[in-house]
N, CA, C and O atoms as a GROMACS GRO file, in nm:
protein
  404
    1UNK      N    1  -3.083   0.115  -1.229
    1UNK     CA    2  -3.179   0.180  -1.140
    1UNK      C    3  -3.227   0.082  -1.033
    1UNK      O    4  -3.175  -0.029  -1.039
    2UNK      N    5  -3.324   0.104  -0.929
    2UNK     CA    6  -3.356   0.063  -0.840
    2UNK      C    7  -3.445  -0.080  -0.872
    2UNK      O    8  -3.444  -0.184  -0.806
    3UNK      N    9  -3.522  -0.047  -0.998
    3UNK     CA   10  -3.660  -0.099  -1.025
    3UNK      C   11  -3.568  -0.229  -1.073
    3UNK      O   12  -3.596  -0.346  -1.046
    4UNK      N   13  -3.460  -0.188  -1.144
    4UNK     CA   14  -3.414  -0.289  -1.216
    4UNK      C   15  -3.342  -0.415  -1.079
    4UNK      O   16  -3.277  -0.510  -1.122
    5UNK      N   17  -3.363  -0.401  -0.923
    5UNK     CA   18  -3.233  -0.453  -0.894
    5UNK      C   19  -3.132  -0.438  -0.875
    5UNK      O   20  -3.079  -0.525  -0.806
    6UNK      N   21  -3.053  -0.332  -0.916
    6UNK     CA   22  -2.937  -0.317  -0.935
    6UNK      C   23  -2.887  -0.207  -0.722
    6UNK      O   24  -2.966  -0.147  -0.649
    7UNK      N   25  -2.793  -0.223  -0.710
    7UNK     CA   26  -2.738  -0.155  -0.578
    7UNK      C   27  -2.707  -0.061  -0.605
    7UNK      O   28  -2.637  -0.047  -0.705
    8UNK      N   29  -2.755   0.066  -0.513
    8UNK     CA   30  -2.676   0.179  -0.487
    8UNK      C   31  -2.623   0.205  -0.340
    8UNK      O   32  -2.665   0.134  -0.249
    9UNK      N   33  -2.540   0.294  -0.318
    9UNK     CA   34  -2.489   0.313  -0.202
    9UNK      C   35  -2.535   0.516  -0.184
    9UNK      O   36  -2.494   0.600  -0.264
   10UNK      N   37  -2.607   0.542  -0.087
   10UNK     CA   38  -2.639   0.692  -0.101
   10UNK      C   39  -2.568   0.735   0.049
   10UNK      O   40  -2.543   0.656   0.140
   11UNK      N   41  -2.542   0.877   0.048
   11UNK     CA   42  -2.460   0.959   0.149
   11UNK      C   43  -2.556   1.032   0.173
   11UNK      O   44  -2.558   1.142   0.118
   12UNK      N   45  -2.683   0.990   0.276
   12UNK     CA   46  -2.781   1.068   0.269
   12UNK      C   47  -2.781   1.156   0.386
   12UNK      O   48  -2.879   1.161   0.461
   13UNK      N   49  -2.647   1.243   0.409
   13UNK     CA   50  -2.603   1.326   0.456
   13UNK      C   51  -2.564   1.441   0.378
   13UNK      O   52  -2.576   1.555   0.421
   14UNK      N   53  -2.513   1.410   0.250
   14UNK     CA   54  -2.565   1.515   0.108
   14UNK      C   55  -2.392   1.608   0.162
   14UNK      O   56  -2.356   1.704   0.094
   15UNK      N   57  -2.331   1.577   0.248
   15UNK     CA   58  -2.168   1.633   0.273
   15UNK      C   59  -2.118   1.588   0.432
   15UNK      O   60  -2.179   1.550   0.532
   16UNK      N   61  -1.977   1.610   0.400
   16UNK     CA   62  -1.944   1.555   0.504
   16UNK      C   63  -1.975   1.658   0.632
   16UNK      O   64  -2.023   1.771   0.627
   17UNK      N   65  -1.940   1.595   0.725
   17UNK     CA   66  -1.972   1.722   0.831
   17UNK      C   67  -1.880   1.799   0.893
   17UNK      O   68  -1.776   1.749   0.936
   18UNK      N   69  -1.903   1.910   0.901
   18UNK     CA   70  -1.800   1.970   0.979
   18UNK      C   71  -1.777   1.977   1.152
   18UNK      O   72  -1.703   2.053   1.214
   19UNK      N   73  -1.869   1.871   1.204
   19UNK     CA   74  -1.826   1.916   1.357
   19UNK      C   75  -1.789   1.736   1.393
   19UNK      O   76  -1.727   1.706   1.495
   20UNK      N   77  -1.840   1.623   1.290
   20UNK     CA   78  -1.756   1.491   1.284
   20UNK      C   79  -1.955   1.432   1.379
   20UNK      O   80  -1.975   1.318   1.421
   21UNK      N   81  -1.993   1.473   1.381
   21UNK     CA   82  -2.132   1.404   1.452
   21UNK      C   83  -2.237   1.420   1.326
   21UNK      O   84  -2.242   1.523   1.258
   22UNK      N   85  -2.326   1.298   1.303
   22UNK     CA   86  -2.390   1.262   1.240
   22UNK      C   87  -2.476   1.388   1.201
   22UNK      O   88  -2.506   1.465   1.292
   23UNK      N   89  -2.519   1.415   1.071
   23UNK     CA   90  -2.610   1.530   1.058
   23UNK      C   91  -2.781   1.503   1.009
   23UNK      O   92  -2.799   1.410   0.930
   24UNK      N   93  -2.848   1.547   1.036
   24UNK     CA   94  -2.997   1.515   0.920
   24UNK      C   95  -2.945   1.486   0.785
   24UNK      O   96  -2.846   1.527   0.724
   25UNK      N   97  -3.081   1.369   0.742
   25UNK     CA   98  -3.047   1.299   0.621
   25UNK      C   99  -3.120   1.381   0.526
   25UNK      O  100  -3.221   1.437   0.570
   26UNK      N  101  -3.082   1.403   0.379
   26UNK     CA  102  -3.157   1.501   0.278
   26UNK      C  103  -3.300   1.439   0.259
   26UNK      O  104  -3.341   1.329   0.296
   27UNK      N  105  -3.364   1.537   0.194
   27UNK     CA  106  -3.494   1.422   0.178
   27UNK      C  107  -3.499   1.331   0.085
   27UNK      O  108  -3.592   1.250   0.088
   28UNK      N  109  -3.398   1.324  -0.020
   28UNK     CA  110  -3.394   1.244  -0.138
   28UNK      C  111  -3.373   1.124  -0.142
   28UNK      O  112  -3.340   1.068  -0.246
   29UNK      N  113  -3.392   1.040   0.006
   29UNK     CA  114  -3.388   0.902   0.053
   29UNK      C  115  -3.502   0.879   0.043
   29UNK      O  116  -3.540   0.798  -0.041
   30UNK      N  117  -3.624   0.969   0.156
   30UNK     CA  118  -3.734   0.954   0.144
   30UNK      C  119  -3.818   0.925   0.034
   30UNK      O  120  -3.902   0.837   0.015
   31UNK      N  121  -3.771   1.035  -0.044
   31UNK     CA  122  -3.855   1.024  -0.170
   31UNK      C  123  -3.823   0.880  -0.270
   31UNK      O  124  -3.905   0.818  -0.338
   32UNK      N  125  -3.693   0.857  -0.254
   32UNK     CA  126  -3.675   0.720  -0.355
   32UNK      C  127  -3.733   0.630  -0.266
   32UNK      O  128  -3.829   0.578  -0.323
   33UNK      N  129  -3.720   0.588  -0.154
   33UNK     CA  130  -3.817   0.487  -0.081
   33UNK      C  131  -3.908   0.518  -0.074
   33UNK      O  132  -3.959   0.416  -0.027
   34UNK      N  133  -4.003   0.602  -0.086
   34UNK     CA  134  -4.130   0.612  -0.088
   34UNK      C  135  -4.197   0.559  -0.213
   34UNK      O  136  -4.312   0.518  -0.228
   35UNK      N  137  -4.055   0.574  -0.336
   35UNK     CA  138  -4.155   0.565  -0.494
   35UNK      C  139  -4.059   0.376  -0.512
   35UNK      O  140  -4.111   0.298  -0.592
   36UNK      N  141  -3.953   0.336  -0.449
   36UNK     CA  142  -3.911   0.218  -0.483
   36UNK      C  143  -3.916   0.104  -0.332
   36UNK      O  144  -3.853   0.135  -0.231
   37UNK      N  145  -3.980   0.007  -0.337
   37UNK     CA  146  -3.971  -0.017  -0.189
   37UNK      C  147  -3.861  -0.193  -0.209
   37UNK      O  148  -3.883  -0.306  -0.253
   38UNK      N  149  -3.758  -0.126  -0.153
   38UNK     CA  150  -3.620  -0.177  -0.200
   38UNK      C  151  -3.561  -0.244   0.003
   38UNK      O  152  -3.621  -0.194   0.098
   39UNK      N  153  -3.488  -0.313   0.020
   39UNK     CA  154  -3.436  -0.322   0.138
   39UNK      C  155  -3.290  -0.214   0.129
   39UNK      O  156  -3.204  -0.212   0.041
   40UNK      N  157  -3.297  -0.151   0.223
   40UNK     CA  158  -3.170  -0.074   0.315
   40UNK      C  159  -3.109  -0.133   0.367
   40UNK      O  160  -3.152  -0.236   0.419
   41UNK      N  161  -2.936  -0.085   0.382
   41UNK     CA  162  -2.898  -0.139   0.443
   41UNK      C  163  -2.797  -0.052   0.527
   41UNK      O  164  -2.683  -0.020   0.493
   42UNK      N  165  -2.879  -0.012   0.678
   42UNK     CA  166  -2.800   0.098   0.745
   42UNK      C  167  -2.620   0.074   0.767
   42UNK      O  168  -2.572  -0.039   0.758
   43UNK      N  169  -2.541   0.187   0.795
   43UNK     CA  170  -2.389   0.157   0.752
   43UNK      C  171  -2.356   0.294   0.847
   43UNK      O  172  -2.395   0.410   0.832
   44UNK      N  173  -2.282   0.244   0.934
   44UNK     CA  174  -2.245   0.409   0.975
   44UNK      C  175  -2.095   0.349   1.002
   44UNK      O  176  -2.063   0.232   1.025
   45UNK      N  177  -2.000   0.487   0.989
   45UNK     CA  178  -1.855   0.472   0.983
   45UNK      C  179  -1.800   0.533   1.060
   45UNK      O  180  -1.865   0.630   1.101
   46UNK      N  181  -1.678   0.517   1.112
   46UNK     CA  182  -1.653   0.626   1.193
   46UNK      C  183  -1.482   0.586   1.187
   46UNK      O  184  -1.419   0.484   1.159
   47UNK      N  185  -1.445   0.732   1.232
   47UNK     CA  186  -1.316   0.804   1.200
   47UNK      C  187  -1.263   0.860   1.100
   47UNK      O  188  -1.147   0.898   1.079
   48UNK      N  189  -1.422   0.865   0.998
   48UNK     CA  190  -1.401   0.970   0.880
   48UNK      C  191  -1.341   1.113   0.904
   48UNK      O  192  -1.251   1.172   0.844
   49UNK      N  193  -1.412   1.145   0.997
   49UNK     CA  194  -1.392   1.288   1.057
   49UNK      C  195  -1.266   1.351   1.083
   49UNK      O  196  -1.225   1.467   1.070
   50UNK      N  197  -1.199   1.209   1.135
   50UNK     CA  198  -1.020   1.238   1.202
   50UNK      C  199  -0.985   1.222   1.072
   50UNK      O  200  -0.987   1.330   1.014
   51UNK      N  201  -0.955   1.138   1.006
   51UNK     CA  202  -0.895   1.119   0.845
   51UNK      C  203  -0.915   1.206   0.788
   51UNK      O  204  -0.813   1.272   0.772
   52UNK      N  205  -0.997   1.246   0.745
   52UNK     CA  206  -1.032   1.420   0.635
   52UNK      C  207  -1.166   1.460   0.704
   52UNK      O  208  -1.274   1.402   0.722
   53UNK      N  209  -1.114   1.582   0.736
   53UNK     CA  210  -1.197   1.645   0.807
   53UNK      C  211  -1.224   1.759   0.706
   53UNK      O  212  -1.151   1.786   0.611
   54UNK      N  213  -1.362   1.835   0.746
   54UNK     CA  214  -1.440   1.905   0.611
   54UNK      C  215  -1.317   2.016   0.588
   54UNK      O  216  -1.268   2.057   0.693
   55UNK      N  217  -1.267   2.063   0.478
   55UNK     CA  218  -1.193   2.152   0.437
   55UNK      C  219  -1.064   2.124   0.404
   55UNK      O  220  -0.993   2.210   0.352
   56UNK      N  221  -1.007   1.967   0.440
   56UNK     CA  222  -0.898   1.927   0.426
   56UNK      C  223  -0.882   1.849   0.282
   56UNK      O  224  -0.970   1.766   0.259
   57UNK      N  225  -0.818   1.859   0.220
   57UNK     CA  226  -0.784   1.748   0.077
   57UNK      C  227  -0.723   1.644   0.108
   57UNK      O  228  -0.769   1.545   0.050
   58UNK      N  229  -0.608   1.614   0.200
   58UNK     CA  230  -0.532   1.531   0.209
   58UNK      C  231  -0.558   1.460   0.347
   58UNK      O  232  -0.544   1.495   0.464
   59UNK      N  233  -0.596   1.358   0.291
   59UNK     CA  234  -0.605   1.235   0.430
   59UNK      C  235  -0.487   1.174   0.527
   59UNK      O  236  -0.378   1.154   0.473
   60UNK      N  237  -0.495   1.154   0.614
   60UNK     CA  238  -0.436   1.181   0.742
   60UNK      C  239  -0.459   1.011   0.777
   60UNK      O  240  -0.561   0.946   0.755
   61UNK      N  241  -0.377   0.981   0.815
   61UNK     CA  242  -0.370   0.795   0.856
   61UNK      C  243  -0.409   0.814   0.974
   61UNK      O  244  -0.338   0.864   1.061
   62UNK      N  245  -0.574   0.759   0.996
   62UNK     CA  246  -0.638   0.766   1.084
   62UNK      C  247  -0.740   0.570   1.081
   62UNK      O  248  -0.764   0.507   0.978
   63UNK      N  249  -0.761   0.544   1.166
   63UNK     CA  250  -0.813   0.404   1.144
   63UNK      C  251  -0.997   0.472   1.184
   63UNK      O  252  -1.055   0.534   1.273
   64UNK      N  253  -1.032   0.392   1.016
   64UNK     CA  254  -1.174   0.397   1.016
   64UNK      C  255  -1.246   0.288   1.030
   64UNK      O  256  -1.211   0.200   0.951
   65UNK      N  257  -1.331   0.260   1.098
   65UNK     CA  258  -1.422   0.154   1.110
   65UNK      C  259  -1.548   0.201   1.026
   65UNK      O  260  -1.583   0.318   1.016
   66UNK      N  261  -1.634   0.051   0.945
   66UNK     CA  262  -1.751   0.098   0.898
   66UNK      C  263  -1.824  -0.017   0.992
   66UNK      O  264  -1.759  -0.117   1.021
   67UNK      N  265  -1.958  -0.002   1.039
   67UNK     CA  266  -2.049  -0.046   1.082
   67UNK      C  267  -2.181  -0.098   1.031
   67UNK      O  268  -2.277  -0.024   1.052
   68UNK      N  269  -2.208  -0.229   0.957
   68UNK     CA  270  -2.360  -0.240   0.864
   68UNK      C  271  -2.432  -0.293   0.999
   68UNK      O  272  -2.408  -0.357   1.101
   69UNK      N  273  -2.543  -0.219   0.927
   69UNK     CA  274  -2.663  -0.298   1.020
   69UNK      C  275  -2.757  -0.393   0.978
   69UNK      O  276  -2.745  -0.447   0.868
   70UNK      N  277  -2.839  -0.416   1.046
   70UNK     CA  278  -2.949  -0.502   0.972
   70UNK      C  279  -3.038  -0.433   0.885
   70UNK      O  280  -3.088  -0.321   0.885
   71UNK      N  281  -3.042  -0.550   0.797
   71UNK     CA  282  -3.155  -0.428   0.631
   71UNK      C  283  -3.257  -0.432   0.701
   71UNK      O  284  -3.299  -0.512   0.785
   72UNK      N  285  -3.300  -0.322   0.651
   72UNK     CA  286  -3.429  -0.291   0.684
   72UNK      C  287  -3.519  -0.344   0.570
   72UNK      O  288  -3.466  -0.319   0.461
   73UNK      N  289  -3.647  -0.414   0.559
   73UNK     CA  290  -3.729  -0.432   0.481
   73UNK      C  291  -3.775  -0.292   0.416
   73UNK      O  292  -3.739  -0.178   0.445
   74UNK      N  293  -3.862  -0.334   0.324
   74UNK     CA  294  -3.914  -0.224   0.256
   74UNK      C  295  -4.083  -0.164   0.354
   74UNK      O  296  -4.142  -0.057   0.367
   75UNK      N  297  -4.108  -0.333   0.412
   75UNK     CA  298  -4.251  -0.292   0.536
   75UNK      C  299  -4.213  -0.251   0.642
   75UNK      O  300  -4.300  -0.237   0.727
   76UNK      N  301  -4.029  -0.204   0.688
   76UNK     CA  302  -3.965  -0.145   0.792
   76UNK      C  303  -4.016  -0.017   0.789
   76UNK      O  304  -4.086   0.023   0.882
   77UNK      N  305  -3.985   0.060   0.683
   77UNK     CA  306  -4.036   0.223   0.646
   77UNK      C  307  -4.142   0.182   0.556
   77UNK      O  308  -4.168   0.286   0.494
   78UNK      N  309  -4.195   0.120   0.527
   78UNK     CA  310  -4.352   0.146   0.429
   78UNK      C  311  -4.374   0.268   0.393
   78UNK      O  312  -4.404   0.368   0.459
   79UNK      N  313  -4.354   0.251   0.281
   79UNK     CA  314  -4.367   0.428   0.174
   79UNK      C  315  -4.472   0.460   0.162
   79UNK      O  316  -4.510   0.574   0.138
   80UNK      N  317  -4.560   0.332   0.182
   80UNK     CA  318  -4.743   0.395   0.101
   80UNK      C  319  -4.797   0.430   0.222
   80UNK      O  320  -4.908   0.482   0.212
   81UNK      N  321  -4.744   0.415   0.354
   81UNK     CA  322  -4.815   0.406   0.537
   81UNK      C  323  -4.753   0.568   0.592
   81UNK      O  324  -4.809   0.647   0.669
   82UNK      N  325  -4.623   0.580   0.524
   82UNK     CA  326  -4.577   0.674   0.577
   82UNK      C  327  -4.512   0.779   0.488
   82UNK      O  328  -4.480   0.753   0.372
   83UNK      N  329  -4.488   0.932   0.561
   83UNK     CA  330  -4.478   1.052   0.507
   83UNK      C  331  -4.278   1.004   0.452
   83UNK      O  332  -4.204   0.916   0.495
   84UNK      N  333  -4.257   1.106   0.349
   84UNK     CA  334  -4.128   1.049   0.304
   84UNK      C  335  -4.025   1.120   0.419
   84UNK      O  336  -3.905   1.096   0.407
   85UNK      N  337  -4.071   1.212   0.534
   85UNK     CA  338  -4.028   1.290   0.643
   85UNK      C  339  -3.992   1.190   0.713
   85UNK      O  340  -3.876   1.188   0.754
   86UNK      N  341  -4.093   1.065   0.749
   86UNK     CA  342  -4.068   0.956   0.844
   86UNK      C  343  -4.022   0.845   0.825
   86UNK      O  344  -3.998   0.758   0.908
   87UNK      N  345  -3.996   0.842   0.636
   87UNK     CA  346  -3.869   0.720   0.624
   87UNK      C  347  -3.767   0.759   0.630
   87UNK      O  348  -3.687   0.666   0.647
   88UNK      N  349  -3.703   0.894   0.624
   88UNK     CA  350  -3.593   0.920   0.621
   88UNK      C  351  -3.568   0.924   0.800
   88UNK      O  352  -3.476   0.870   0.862
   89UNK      N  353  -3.663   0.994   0.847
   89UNK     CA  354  -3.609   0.917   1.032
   89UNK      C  355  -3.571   0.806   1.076
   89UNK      O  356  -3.485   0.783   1.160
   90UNK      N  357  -3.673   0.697   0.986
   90UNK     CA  358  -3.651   0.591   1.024
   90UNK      C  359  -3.530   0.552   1.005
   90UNK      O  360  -3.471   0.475   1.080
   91UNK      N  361  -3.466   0.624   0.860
   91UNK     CA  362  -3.353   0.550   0.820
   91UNK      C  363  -3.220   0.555   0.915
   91UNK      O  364  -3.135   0.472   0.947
   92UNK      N  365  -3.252   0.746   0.958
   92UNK     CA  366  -3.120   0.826   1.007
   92UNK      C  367  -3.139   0.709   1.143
   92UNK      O  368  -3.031   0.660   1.175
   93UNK      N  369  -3.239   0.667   1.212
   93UNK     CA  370  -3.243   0.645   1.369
   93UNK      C  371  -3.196   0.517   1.336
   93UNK      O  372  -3.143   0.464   1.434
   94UNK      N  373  -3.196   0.443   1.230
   94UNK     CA  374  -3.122   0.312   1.250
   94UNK      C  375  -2.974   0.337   1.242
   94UNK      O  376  -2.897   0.260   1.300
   95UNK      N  377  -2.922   0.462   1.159
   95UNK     CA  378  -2.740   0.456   1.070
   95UNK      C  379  -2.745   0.523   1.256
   95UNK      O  380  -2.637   0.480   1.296
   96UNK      N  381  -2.798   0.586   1.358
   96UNK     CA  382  -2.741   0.650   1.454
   96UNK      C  383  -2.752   0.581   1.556
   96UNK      O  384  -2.684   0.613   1.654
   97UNK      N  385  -2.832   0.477   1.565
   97UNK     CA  386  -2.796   0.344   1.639
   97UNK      C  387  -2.680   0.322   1.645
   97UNK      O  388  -2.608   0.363   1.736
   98UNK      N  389  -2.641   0.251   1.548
   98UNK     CA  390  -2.532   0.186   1.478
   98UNK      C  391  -2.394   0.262   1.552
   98UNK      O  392  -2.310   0.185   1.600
   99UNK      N  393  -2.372   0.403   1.563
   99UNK     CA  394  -2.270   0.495   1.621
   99UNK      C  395  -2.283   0.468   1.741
   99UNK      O  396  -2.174   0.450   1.797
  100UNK      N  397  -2.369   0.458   1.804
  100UNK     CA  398  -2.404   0.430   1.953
  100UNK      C  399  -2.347   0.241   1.986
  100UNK      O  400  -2.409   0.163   2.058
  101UNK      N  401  -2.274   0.223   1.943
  101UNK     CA  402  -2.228   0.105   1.965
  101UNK      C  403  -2.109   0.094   2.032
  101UNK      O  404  -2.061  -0.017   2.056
   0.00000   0.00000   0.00000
């Protein structure tokens, strides 16, 4: 778990997308940063979309790039300052930075 330390990696897009552009993040980011105040570490990828695109099973030799960003502290989104609505913005506006590169 979180408390313990240990890493997770979340898809807080909750599916892939079907039009290949970034979608709203679920709220279930919010809520674990709001109750664990852990560093993030934004990641956005791209050419998922061309490789398997939503409805397809079989991947397609397409070159994907992943993109990390800088972690965010846990006083970046402050869980106890802010609504769990506005860490998950915070989170999406850093992973959509990151595309904008």
């Amino acid at each position: 778990m979180l408390g313990r330390g240990q890493t997770r990696v979340w898809f807080a897009e909750g599916e892939r997308s079907s039009t290949g552009s970034l979608q709203p993040f679920k709220p279930g980011v919010g809520l674990l940063l709001s109750y664990y105040a852990v560093p993030v570490i934004p990641v956005f990828t791209r050419g998922t979309y061309e490789a398997m695109p939503r409805g397809r099973f079989l991947r397609r030799l397409e070159q994907v790039t992943v993109t990390f960003g800088e972690p965010l502290a846990s006083h970046d989104y402050d869980g106890s300052a802010r609504s769990q609505e506005q860490i998950v913005q915070t989170v999406h506006d850093r992973v959509a930075a990151l595309g904008e590169r």
